[in-house]
N, C-alpha and C positions, 0 to 999 in steps of 0.2 A: 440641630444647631451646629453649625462650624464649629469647627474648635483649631488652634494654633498650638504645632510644634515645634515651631522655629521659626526661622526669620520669617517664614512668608503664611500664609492663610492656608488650612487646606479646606477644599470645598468637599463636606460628603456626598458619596456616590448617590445616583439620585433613584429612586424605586422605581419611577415607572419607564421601564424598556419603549415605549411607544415611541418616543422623541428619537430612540437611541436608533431604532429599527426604521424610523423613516427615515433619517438622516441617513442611514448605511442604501435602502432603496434609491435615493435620490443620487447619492454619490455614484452609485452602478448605471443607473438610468444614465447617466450625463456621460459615463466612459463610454458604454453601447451608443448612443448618438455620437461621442467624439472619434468612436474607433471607425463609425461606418463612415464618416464623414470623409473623414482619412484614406480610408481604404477605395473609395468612389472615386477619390481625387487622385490617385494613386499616389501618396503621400503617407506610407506609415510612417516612416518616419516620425513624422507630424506627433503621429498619437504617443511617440514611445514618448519626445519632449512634454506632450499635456498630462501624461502619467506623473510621470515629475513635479509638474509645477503644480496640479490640481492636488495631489498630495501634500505639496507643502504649504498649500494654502487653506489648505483645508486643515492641516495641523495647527496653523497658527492661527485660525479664528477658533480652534477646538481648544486649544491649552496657552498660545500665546508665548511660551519660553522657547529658548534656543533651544536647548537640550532637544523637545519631540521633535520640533520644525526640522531639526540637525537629522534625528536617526530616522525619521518617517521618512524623509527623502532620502537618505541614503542606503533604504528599506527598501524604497519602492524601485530603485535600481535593481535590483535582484528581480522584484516582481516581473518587471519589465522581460529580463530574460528567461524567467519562467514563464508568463502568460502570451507574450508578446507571440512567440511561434506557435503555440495552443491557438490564439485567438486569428493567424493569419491561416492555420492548417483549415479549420472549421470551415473559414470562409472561403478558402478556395473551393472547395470540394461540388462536384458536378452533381446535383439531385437525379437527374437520371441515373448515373455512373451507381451511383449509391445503392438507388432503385434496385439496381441490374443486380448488383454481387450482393443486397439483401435477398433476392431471391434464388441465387443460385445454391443448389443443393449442396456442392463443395465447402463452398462459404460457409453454410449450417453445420459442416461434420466437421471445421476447423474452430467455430467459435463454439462449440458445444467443449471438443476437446480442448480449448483453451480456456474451458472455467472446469469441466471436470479432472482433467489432469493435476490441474495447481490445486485444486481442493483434496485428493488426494494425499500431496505433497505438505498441505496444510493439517490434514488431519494425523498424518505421519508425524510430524514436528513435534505436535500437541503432543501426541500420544509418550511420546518418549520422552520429550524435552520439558513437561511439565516434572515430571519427579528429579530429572538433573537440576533443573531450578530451583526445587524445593531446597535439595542440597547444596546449591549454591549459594540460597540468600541462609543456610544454618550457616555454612562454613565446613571446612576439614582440609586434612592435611593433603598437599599438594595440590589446594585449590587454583593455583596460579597456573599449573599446568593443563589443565581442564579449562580453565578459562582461555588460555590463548589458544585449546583445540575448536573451541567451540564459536571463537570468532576468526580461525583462521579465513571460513570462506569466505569472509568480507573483503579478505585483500587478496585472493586466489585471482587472475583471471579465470575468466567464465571460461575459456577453450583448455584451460589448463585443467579445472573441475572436471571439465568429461572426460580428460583424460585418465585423472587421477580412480574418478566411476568405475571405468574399464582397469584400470590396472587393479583396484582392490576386490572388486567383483564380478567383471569380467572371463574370459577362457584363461585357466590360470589361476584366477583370482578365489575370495574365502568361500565363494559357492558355485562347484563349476556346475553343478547340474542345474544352475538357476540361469536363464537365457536372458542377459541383460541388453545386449548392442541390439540397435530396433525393435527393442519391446517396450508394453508399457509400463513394467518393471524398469528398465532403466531410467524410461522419462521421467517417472515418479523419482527414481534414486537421483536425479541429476538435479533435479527441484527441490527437492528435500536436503541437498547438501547445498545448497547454496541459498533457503529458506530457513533452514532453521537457526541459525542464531541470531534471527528479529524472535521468532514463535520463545527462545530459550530466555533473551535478554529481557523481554517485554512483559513473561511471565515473573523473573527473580525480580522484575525490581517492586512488582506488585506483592511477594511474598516479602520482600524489604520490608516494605512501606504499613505491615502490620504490624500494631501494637503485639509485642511479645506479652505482656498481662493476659491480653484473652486467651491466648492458647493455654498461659500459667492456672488460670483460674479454670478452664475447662480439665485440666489433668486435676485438679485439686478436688474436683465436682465428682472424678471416678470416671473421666472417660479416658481410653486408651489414645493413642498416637492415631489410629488408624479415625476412629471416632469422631478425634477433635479437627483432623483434615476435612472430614467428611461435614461437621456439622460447623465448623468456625473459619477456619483457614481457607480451604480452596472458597466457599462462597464466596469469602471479605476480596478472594484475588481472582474471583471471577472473571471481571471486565477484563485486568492486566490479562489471561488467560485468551478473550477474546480480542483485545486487542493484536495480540501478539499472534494469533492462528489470524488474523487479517492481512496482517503484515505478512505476514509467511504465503499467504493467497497470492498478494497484489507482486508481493517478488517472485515466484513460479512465475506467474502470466508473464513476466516481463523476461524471462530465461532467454537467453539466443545461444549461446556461446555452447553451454554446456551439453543444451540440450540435440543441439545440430551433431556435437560430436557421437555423442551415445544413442541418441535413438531422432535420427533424422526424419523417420517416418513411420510408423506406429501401426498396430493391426489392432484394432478394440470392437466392444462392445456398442451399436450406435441404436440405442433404444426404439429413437423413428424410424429406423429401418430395422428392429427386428434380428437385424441380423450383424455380423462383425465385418468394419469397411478399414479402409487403412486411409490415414491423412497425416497430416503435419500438427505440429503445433505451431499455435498462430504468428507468433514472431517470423519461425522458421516459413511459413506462408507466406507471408508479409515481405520476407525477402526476397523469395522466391518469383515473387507479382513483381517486384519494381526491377530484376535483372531480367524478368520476361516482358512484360507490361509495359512499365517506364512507372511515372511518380506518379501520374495521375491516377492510371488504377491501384498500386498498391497503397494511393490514399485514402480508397475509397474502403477497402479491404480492412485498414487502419483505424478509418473514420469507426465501424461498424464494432470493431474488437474494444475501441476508445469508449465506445458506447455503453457496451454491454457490461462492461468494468467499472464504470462509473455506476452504472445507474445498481448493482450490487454492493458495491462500496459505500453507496448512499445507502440504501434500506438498510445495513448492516449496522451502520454507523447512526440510524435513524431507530433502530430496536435496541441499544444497547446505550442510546442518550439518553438521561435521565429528563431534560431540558426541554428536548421533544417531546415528551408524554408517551415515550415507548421506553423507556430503559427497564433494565432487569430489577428487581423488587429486592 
């Protein structure tokens, strides 16, 4: 039954998703026919305005006040400039072209090392940055300066990080007999500094966000510190944990800056081949195709890396939903 909290009605939320999910299908159906429409006519334009207006009409027969109709549309402005270049890159792109550098060997040794490098980098992050977390969300003295170390590299430029790589770790640097410039040692360091404080941020705020009784009640029970991490703590901040080694992934993949400076070109391990082959990482690819290439091939290069990252990102994000019927127990 409704119930009233004020001036106006509110309608409870309704139980069954069916309406909710056809209504979201039908909305998407109608942008795909308005974008292709658009796009045939040679007329984006066109669709960036029906983003707009299909949004705000569809807000106002959804809720009917200013307020949604006001921020949905001036929501879907953003949308617009997120989706808008996504959805015309897609369409451009030449299915032979595509064809061509999905089968090219090179192509296979740059997107391989474009998801095993950053995973790396991700599992690096974890490893170290889960226990700085844990002390970040207890607290201690001179946590302020710990915190602005551990988000400096959000506002480093990317060219400035590779540099910084080489000067701490580099010839000279705290380990000289470790061979950082064009190895996979540096790629992984150059990822990993400018990855890990999503993997550090994502995991404290998950240790936040626990009730401090349960840990209370597990020491009072007779288990140790190490115990109650083990059996309460890290499980309750699992997901934040994976979250936060996601984040740390999908920022490696997207490295250019850093990575060009410290290790432009890599020698590793390439499993289908058995043997150790030397390539780029994929950004730094990527570059390289459209100052060789022009745009159309390093779109297609793009298209292929855009691909492989998505469709990761989904299963990951699809084992770890609860919503889906794969999330963690």
């Amino acid at each position: 039954m409704a119930t009233e909290t004020g001036p106006g009605p509110r309608v409870d939320a309704p139980t069954d998703d069916v309406p909710g999910v056809a209504l979201v299908v039908a909305f998407v159906a109608l942008q795909v026919v308005a974008f292709v429409a658009a796009y045939t006519t040679g007329r984006p334009t066109w669709y960036a305005y029906f983003i707009v207006g299909s949004t705000a009409v569809t807000a106002y027969f959804l809720d009917g006040t200013s307020f949604t109709v006001a921020t949905a549309t001036l929501g879907s402005v953003l949308v617009v400039a997120l989706g808008l270049p996504l959805f015309m890159f897609v369409a451009r792109q030449t299915p032979s072209l595509v064809v061509e550098k999905a089968l090219d060997p090179d192509v296979h040794r740059v997107l391989y090392l474009g998801v095993y490098g950053p995973l790396l980098a991700a599992l690096l992050s974890l490893a170290f940055g889960i226990p700085l977390a844990h002390l970040l969300a207890e607290g201690f003295s001179g946590q302020p300066l710990v915190e602005s170390l551990v988000d400096l590299p959000l506002v480093v430029p990317h060219s400035v990080a590779g540099i910084l790589i080489l000067f701490g770790f580099g010839k000279g640097g705290a380990f000289p007999n470790v061979s950082v410039l064009g190895s996979m040692i540096g790629m992984v360091l150059a990822m990993a500094f400018v990855a890990a404080p999503y993997a550090v941020n994502a995991t404290r705020e998950a240790f936040e966000a626990i009730d401090n009784r349960l840990e209370y009640a597990s020491r009072i029970h007779g288990a140790n510190r190490w115990e109650t991490f083990r059996r309460v703590t890290g499980p309750l901040a699992a997901r934040g944990m994976i979250t936060g080694g996601v984040l740390a992934w999908a920022r490696a993949v997207s490295e250019f800056g850093a990575v060009a400076v410290v290790a432009y070109s890599v020698k590793f391990f390439y499993p289908f081949a058995g043997e150790k082959v030397t390539a780029q990482h994929a950004p730094v690819f990527v570059y390289n195709t459209y100052l060789q290439g022009g745009l159309e091939e390093s779109g297609a290069v793009a298209f292929l890396l855009l691909a492989v990252s998505a469709l990761i990102f989904l299963i990951v994000r699809y084992l770890t939903d609860d919503d889906a019927g794969g999330g963690m127990p």
